[in-house]
C-alpha positions in Angstrom: -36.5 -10.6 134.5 -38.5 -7.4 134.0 -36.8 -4.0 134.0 -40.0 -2.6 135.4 -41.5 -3.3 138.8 -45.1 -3.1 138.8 -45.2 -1.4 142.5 -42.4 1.4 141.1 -43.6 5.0 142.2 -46.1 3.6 145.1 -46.2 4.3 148.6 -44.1 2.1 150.8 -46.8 1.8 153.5 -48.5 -1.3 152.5 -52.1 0.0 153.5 -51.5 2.9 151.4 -49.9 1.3 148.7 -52.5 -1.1 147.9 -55.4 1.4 148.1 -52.8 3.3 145.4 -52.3 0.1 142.9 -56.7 -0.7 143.3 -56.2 3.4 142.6 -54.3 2.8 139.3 -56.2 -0.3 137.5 -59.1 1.4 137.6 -57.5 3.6 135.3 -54.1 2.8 133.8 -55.8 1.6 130.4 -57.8 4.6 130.2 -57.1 6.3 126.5 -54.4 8.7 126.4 -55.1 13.0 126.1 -52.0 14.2 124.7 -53.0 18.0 124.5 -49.4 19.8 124.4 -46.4 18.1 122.9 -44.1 18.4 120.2 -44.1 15.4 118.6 -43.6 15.7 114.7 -46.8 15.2 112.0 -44.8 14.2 109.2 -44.5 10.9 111.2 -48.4 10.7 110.7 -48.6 12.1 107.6 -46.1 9.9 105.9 -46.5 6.9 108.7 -42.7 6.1 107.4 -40.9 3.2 109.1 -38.3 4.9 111.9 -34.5 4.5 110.6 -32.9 3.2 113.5 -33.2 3.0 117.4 -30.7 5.8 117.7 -32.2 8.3 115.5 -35.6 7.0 117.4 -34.3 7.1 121.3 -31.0 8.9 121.4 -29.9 11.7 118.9 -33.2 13.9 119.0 -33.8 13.2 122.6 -32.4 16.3 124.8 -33.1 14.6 127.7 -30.7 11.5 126.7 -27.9 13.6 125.4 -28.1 16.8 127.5 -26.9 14.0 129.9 -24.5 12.2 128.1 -23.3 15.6 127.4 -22.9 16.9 130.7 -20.0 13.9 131.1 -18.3 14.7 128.7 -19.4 13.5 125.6 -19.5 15.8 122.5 -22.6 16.2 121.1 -21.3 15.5 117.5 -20.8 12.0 118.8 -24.2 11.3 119.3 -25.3 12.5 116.1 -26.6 15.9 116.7 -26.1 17.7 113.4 -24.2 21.4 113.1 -25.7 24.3 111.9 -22.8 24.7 109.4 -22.9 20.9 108.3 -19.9 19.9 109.6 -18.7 16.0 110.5 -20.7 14.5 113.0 -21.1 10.5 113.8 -22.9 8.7 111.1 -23.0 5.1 112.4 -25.8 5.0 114.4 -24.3 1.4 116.2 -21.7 3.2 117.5 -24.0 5.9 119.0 -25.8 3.5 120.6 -23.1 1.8 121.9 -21.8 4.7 123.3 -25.4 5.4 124.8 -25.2 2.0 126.6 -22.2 2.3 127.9 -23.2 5.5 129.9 -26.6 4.0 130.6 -25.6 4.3 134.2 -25.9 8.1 134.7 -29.5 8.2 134.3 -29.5 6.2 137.8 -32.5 7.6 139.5 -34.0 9.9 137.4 -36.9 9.8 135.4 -35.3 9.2 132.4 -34.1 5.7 133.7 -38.3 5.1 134.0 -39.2 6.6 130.4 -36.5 4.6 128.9 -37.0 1.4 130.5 -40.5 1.2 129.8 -39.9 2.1 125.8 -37.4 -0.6 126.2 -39.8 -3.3 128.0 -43.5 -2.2 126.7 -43.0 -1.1 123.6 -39.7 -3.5 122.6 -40.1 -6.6 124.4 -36.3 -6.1 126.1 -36.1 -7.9 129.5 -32.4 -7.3 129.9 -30.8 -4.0 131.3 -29.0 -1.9 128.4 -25.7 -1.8 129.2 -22.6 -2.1 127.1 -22.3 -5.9 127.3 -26.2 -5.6 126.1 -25.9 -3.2 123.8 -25.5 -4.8 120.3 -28.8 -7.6 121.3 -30.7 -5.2 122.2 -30.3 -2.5 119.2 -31.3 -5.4 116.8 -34.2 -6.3 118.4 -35.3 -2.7 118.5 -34.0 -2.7 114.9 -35.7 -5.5 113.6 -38.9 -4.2 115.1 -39.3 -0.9 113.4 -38.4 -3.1 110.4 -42.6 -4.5 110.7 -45.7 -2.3 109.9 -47.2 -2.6 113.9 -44.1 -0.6 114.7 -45.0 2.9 112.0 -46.0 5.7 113.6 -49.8 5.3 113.3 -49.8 1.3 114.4 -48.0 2.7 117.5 -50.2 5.7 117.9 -53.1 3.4 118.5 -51.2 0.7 120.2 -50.5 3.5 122.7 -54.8 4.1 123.1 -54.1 8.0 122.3 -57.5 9.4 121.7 -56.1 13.0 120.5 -52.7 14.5 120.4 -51.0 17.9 119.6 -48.5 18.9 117.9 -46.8 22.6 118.3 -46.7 24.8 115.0 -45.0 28.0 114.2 -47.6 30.8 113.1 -45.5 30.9 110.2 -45.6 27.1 109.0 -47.5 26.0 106.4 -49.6 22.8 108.2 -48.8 20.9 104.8 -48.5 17.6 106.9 -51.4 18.5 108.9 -53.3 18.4 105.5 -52.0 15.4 104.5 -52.9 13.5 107.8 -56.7 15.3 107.0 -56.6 14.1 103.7 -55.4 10.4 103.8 -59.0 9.7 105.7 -56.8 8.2 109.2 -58.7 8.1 112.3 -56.0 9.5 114.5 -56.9 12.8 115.8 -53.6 14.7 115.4 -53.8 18.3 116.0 -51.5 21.4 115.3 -50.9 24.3 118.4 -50.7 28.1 117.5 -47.0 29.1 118.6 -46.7 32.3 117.4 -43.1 32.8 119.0 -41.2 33.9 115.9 -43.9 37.1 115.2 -44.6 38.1 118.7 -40.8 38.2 120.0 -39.1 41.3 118.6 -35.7 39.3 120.2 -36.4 36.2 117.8 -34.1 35.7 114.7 -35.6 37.5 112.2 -38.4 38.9 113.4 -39.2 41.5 110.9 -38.9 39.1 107.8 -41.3 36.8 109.7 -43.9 39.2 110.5 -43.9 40.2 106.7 -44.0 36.3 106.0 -47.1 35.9 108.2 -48.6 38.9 106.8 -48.4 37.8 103.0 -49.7 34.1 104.2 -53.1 35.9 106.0 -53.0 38.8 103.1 -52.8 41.4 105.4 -50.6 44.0 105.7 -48.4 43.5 108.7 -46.7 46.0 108.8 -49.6 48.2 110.5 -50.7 47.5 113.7 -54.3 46.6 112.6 -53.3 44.6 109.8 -50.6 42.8 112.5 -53.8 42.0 114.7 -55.5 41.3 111.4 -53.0 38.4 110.3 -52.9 36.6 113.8 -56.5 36.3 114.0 -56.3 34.9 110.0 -53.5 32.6 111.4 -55.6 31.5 114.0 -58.8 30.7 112.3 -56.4 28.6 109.9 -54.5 26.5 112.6 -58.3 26.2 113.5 -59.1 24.6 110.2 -56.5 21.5 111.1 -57.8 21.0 114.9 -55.9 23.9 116.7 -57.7 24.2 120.1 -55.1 25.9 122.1 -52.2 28.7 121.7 -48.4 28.5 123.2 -46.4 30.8 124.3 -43.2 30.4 125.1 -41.8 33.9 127.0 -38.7 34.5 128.8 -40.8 35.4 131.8 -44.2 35.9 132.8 -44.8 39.7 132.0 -48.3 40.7 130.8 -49.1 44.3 129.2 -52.3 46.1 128.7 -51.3 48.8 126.6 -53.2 51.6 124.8 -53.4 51.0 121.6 -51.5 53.7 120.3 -48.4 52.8 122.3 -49.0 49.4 121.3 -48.3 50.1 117.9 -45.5 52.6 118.1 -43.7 50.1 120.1 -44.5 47.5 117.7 -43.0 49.6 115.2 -39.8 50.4 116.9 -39.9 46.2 116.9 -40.1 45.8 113.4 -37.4 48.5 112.6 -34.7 46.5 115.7 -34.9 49.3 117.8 -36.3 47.6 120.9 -34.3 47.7 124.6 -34.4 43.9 125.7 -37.1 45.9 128.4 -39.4 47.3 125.5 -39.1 43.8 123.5 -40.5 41.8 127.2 -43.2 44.6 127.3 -44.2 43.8 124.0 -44.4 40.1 124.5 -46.3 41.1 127.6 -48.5 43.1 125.7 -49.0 40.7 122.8 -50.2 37.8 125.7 -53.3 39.8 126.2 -54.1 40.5 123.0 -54.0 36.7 122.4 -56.1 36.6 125.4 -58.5 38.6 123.6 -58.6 36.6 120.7 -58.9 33.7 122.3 -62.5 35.3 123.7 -63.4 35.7 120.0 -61.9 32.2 118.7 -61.7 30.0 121.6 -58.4 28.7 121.3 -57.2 28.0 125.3 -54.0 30.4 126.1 -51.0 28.3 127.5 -47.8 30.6 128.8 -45.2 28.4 129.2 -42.2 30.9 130.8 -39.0 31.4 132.9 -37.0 29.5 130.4 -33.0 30.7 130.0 -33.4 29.5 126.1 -30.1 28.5 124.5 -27.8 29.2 127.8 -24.9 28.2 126.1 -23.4 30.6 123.2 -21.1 28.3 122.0 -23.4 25.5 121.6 -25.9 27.7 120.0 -23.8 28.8 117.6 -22.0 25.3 116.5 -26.0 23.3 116.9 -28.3 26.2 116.9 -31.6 26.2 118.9 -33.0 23.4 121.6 -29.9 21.4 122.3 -30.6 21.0 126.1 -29.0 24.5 127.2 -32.3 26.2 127.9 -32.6 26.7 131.9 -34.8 27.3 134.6 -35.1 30.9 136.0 -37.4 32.6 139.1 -40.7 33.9 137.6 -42.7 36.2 139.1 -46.5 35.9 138.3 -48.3 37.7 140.8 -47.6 40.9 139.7 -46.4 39.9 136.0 -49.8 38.5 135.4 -51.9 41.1 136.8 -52.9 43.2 133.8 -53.9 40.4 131.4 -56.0 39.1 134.3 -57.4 42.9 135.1 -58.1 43.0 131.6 -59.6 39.3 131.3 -59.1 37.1 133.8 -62.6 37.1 135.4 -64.1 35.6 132.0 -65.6 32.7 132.6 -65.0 31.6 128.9 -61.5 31.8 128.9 -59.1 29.4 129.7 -55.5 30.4 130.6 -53.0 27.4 131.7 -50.5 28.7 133.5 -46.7 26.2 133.6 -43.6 27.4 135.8 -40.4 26.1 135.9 -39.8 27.7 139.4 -41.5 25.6 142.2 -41.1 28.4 144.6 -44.3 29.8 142.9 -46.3 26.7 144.0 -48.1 27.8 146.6 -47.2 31.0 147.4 -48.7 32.6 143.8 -50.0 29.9 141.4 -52.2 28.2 143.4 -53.7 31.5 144.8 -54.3 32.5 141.3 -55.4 29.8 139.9 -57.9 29.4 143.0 -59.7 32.5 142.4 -59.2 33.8 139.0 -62.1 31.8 136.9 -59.7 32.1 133.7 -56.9 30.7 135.3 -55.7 26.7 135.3 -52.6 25.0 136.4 -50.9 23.3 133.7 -49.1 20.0 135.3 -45.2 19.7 136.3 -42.9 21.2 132.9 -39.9 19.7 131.7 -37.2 19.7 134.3 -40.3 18.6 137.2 -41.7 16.2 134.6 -40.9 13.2 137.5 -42.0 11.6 140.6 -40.9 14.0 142.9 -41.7 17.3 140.7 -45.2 15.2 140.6 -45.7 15.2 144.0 -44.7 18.6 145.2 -47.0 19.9 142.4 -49.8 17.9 144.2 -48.5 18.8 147.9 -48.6 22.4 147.5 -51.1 23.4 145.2 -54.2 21.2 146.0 -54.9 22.8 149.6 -55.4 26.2 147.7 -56.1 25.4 144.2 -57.7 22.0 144.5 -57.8 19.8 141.9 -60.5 21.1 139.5 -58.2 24.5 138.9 -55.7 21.7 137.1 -55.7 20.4 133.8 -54.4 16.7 134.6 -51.7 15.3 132.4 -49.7 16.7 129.3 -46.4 14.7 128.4 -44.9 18.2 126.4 -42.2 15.7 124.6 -40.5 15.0 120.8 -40.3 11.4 122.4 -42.6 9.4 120.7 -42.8 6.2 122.7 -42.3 7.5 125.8 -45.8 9.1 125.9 -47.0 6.1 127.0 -44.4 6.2 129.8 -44.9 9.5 131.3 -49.0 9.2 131.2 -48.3 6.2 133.4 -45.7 7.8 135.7 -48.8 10.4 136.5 -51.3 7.7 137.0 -49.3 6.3 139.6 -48.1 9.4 141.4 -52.1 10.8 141.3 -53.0 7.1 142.9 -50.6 7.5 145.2 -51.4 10.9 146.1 -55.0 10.2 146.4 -54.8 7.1 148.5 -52.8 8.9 151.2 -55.6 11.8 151.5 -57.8 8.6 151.7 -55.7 7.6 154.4 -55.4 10.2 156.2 -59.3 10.7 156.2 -59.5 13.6 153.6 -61.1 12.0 150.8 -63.5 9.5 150.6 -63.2 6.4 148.7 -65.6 6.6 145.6 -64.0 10.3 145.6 -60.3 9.1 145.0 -61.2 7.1 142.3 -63.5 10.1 140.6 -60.4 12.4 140.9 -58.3 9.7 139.4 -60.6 9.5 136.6 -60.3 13.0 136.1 -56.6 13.5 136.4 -56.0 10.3 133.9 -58.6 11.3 131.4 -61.2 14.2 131.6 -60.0 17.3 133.0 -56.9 17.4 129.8 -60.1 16.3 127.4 -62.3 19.4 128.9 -59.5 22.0 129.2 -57.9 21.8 126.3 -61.5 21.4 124.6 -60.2 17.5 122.8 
C-alpha cells in the first residue's frame, strides 16, 4: 500500500479538486529551481556514497530531532555531536530505531509529508516506519546508498534539478565549489554570498573574521574603504563559482543609510567590541544598504532573511553550538525598518530585493504593500517554520490581492535535506494548483491563465529572480 496518496494537499470539493490535479500534471515534472538552500557541495564535489540512513535523514535534520527533542529525547541520542567532543550515540541502528519508534509525533505536520515521500519516491518503502518496521526498512535504505544511482550527483539528476544553491560564508574558501568546476559535471551547483560573520559586530569573532576577509581580498579591512573594498572583492569571487544572489540573515529587519563618516566610526567601535546590542543592529542595518548598493554594481539579488531568535537556548548552545533547532520566530517590523534602504534604492528597477518573514502578521498588512509598489522589492515564499500546506496557503490568501503573483519569486526549498527537495517542490505544486483552481472557480482567473501562473510559480519566476 502506498504511504502517499496522490490527491494529498487538494481541495475536497471534487470540481475544484480535479481542476487542481489537471493543474498539477501539467507541471509536476517540470525541472526543479533550487535557488536558496543549504545543502552541502562537498556532496558534489566528492559525489561520496552517504554512510547510513541516519546520518542521511535523522541526525543532521533539525526538523526530525528538534522534534524528537521536544519529547524528551536527548540530543546526544540521536547523534548530534558536542562542541567539546563528548560521548554521543555512535550506532546509527539504534538511532534509527529510536527515530521509528517516535515516528508518530510528526502526525500532521509537514514533516510526516517530506519524510514519506523520501521514504516512498526516493527508497521504494511501501510500509509505514514504525518500530515494528524499523530494522526492514533501514536496510533497504541502507542497501540503496550502497549502489552508484544513489551518490549525490545520480540523485541530483534523478531529482530533474536544473540549478541549485548552496549558502557560503564570506570567509570560506569555495574549495569544493572549485572542485565541482573542475571535475567537468553538468550539475549547475552554485555558492550564495552570506556575509554574516563580517557584517554582525555580535557574531563570534567578528574582528578576527573581518581581518580574515581582508587578507583573502588583499585589502586592508580594517579601514572603512578597504572594508567596502574586500566585500566587493569577495563578491566578484563568489561570482566566479556561480554566486547570483546575497543572504542575510539579521535579527530583524532594520535598514540604515548612514553618512559615511558615522558609518565608519561605528564600524570601528565594532571592530574594537564596543558596540550596544542597539549600535551593532544599526550597523547590520546599515551594512544591508550598502549590499544593496553593491548589488547595483555586481548584480547579485539581495535576500534578508530576518526575525529569527538564533540559538534560543543557552544551554544547548553551549553543549552543541550553533543551528540545533533553538532558533525562533519573533515580530518584525518592515514598514518602517525597511524604509531607508528602499529611500536609498528601492525604486531601482535593476535591483532585486526578496524579502522572507517569519511573522505572518506582516502578510498583508506590510509585505504585500511593499512588495506591490516598490519595483526592487519581491516576496520570497513561506520560510522555515511556514514551509507547509497551511503556511502555503495563507502566504497565497493574503498577499496575492495586493502583491499579485508576479511581486513573488515562486518556490525555494531553503533545506540541508537532500532528498526531500524533491518533496517540498511538490508540496508547492500542489498547494499553487489548488490555489489557482479555486480563483478559477470562483470566476477570478481564467483557465489558460491558471495554468500560466502554475508554470510560473513551478518553474520561471525562481529561474528569473534569482537570475538561474
Amino acid at each position: 500500500m502506498p504511504l502517499l496518496d496522490e490527491s494529498r494537499l487538494f481541495p475536497t470539493d471534487p470540481t475544484v479538486r480535479a481542476l487542481a490535479r489537471d493543474l498539477y500534471e501539467m507541471i509536476k515534472d517540470l525541472p526543479i529551481i533550487s535557488p536558496h538552500g543549504h545543502t552541502d557541495p562537498r556532496w558534489f564535489a566528492e559525489n561520496k556514497a552517504f554512510s547510513d540512513p541516519a546520518q542521511l535523514l535523522v541526525t543532521p535534520d533539525h526538523y526530525v530531532f528538534r522534534m524528537l527533542h521536544s519529547q524528551g529525547v536527548a540530543l546526544e541520542d540521536l547523534g548530534v555531536p558536542r562542541v567539546d567532543g563528548g560521548p554521543i550515540e555512535q550506532d546509527s541502528r539504534k538511532i534509527w530505531r529510536l527515530f521509528a519508534s517516535r515516528y508518530h509525533l510528526f502526525r500532521g505536520t509537514p514533516s510526516r509529508i517530506w519524510i514519506d515521500h523520501v521514504l516512498q519516491e526516493v527508497f521504494g518503502v511501501t510500509e509505514r516506519l514504525s518500530t515494528h518496521s524499523a530494522d526492514a526498512i533501514y536496510d533497504q535504505i541502507d542497501a540503496c546508498l550502497k549502489t552508484e544511482a544513489f551518490r549525490p550527483r545520480a540523485l541530483f539528476e534523478r531529482f530533474k534539478i536544473e540549478a541549485i544553491s548552496t549558502t557560503e560564508s564570506a570567509i570560506d574558501d569555495l574549495n569544493w565549489h572549485k572542485m565541482i568546476q573542475d571535475s567537468g559535471w553538468s550539475g549547475k551547483v552554485v555558492t550564495a554570498y552570506r556575509p554574516d560573520a563580517v557584517v554582525d559586530p555580535e557574531f563570534d569573532g567578528f574582528a578576527d573574521n573581518v581581518a580574515k576577509m581582508g587578507e583573502m581580498a588583499g585589502e586592508d579591512a580594517t579601514t572603512w574603504t578597504g572594508y567596502l573594498a574586500a566585500h566587493r572583492n569577495r563578491r566578484a569571487f563568489f561570482k566566479c563559482f556561480g554566486a547570483t544572489s546575497s543572504d542575510h540573515g539579521h535579527p530583524t529587519a532594520r535598514t540604515e543609510d548612514l553618512d559615511p563618516s558615522a558609518a565608519a566610526a561605528l564600524f570601528d567601535k565594532a571592530l574594537q567590541g564596543k558596540c550596544s546590542a542597539d549600535e551593532a543592529d544599526c550597523f547590520r542595518g546599515h551594512m544591508l544598504t550598502e549590499m544593496a548598493r553593491m548589488s547595483l554594481d555586481d548584480g547579485l539579488v539581495l535576500q534578508i532573511h530576518p526575525g529569527a531568535a538564533r540559538n534560543h537556548s543557552a544551554s544547548i548552545m553551549g553543549r552543541f553550538g550553533r543551528d540545533k533547532g533553538y532558533d525562533i520566530p519573533t515580530r518584525t517590523d518592515y514598514v518602517t525598518a525597511l524604509r531607508p534602504l528602499l529611500n536609498a534604492v528601492g525604486c531601482e528597477p535593476d535591483l532585486t530585493v526578496i524579502l522572507f518573514t517569519l511573522d505572518e502578521t506582516s502578510y498583508a498588512r506590510e509585505l504585500a504593500p511593499l512588495a506591490g509598489v516598490y519595483p526592487a522589492l519581491r516576496l520570497g515564499p513561506p520560510w522555515w517554520f511556514h514551509d507547509s500546506y497551511e503556511g502555503m496557503m495563507r502566504f497565497r490568501e493574503m498577499t496575492t490581492e495586493t502583491a499579485g503573483f508576479y511581486n513573488t519569486v515562486g518556490f525555494n526549498d531553503d533545506t540541508r535535506a537532500f532528498c526531500s527537495i524533491p518533496a517540498r517542490h511538490d508540496v508547492a505544486r500542489r498547494v499553487d494548483c489548488s490555489f489557482l483552481a479555486n480563483l478559477v472557480e470562483t470566476g477570478r482567473l481564467d483557465r489558460d491563465e491558471a495554468s500560466e501562473v502554475a508554470h510560473d510559480l513551478a518553474y520561471r519566476l525562481a529561474k528569473q529572480a534569482y537570475k538561474l
